[in-house]
N, C-alpha and C positions, 0 to 999 in steps of 0.2 A: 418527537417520538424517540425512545430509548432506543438503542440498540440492541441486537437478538441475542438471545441469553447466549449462545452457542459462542457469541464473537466477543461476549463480556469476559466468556470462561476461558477463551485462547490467547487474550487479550494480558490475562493475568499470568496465564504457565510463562509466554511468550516474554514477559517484564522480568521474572521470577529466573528466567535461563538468563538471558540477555543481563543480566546482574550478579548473576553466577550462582546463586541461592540454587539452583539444580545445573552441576557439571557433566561434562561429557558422561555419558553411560550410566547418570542417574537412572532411576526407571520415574517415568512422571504418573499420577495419578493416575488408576484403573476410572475407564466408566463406571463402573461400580461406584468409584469414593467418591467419580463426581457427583455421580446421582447422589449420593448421601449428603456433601461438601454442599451443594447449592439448590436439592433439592428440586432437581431438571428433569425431564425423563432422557429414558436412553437415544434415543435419537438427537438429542440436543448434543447429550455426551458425547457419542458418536463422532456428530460434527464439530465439535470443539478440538477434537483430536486429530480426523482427518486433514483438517485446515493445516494444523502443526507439520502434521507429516507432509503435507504438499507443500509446506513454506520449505521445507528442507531442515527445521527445527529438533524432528523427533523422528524414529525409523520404529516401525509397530510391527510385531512377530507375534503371528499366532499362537494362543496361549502364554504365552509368558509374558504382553504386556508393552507397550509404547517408554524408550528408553532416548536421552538426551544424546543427538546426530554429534558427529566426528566436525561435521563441516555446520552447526548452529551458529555462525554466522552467513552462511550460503543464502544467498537470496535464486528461488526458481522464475528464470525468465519468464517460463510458459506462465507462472501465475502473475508478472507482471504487465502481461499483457490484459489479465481479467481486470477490468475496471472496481471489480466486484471482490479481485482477491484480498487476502489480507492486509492489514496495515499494519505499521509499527507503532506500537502502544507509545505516547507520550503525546504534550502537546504541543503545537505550533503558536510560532510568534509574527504577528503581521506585521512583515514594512510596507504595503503598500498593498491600497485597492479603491480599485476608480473604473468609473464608465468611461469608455475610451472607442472612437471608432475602430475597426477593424485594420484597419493598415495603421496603424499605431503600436498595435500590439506586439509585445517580444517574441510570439511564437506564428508563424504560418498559419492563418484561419482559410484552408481552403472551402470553396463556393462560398463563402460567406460575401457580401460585398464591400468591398473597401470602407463605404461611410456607414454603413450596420454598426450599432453600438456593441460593444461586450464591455462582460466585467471581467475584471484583471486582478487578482490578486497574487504579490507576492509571498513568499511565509518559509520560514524556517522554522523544519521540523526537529524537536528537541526529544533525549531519549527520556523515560520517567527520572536521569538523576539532573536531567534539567544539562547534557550536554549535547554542542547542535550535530546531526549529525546529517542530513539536507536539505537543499535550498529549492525551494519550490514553487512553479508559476505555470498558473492556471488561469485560461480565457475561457471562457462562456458566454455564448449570443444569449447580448440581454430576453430576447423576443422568447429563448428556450425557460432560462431562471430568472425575473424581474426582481423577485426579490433576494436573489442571493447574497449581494452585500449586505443587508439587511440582520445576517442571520451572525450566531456565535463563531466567524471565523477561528478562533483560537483550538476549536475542537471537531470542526464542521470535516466530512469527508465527501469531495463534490459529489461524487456519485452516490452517495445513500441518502444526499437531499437531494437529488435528482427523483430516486426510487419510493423517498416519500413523499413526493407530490401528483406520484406515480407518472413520472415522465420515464419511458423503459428505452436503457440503451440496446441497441442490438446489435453492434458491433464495434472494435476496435483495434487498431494497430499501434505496435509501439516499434521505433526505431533506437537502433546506439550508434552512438556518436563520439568516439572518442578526439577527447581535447586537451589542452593545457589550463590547470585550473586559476581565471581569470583573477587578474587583484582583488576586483572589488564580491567575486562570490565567495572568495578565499577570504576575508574581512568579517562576513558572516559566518562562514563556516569552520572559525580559527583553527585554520590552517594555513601553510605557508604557500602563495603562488608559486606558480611554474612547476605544480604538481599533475603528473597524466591523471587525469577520471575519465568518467563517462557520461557523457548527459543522457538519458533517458526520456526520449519525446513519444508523446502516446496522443492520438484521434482519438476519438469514440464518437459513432453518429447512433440515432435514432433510426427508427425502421424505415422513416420514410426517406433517408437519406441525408437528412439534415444532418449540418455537424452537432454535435451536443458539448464538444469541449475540447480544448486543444492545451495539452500542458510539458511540462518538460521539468525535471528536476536532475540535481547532483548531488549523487553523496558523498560524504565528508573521504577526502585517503583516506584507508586502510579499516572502515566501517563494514566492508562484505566483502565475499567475493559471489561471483555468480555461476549457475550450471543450467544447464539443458538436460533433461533425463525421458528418455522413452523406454519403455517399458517392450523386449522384444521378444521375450519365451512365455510359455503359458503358465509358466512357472507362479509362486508367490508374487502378489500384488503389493504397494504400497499400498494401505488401507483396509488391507484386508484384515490384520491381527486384531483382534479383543485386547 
């Protein structure tokens, strides 16, 4: 199943900034152009823009239009918590994936049972000019996605083959972890060890309580930085501006 046209169109601004093709304080395409550009309706549009604005990408002011953020390369926590939020356009590269039981795995599969199989893939995630910018490892109880090895790892996002087999997450946590960036992640990620990051470890269970996936990634030095934003006057919203 393709992708929603809404994530096709954020997918592309998102490439288009990140490459500098639209700099700080550009103004990005009205819904209007996109509606025209791809032929969507406005709700599509809409949400191809919202997305931006909550990645921390674009800031959208009331009539006058959605303009390229101060801090586009800011990644928002809150949305890394959404299993559902956006991704960074490019593709990944698999070194590794295999059925493994549960206490093999690199990441903590809690209530899962020790000898329960999952699949394990590692993968480095590359930006559209094909430079890696993190290193990513993802378990999933076989019994949840059986056939997930199966599928185009290179482009696959666990959770929207989760959401098209209609297996629905209903919750998740993510944790930071700050470390010293290991030889051999540093080997992938070419960059030089004994650099501080942060791994970023995220659950996600199903309604019933089941886990649905346990993963953990780094990104490359000097790739983002990150914020926290709440919104605390009744003032302008994010997302509110046309």
């Amino acid at each position: 199943m393709p992708p929603a046209l809404y994530a096709e169109i954020r997918a592309e601004l998102e490439a288009r900034i990140r490459r500098g093709e639209l700099g700080v304080g550009d103004r990005v395409p009205t819904e209007a152009e996109l509606r025209r550009q791809y032929g969507v309706s406005r709700a599509t549009a809409q949400r191809a823009l919202q997305e931006l604005a909550a990645a921390g990408l674009v800031v959208r002011h009331r009539k006058r239009g959605s303009f390229v953020a101060p801090g586009a390369r800011q990644l928002n926590l809150f949305r890394m918590v959404d299993p559902a939020g956006p991704e960074m356009p490019g593709p990944h590269v698999v070194h590794d994936v295999r059925v493994i039981p549960a206490e093999d795995a690199c990441v903590p599969l809690p209530g899962v049972a020790p000898d329960a199989p999952v699949t394990q893939m590692r993968r480095v995630k590359l930006t559209p000019e094909d430079v890696p910018v993190a290193l990513e490892l993802s378990a999933v109880p076989f019994a949840v996605a059986p056939r997930l090895a199966t599928e185009r790892l290179e482009d696959l996002a666990v959770h929207d083959f989760l959401a098209r087999h209609g297996i629905a997450v209903a919750r998740s946590r993510l944790y930071v972890e700050p470390e010293i960036l290991r030889p051999a992640d540093a080997a992938l990620l070419a960059a030089e060890p004994g650099l501080p990051v942060l791994r970023f470890r995220r659950m996600s269970w199903l309604a019933s309580g089941a886990l649905a996936e346990a993963m953990w990634h780094v990104l490359a030095p000097g790739q983002a930085e990150f914020f926290i934003e709440q919104t605390l006057s009744a003032g302008e919203r994010e997302g509110d501006g046309r």
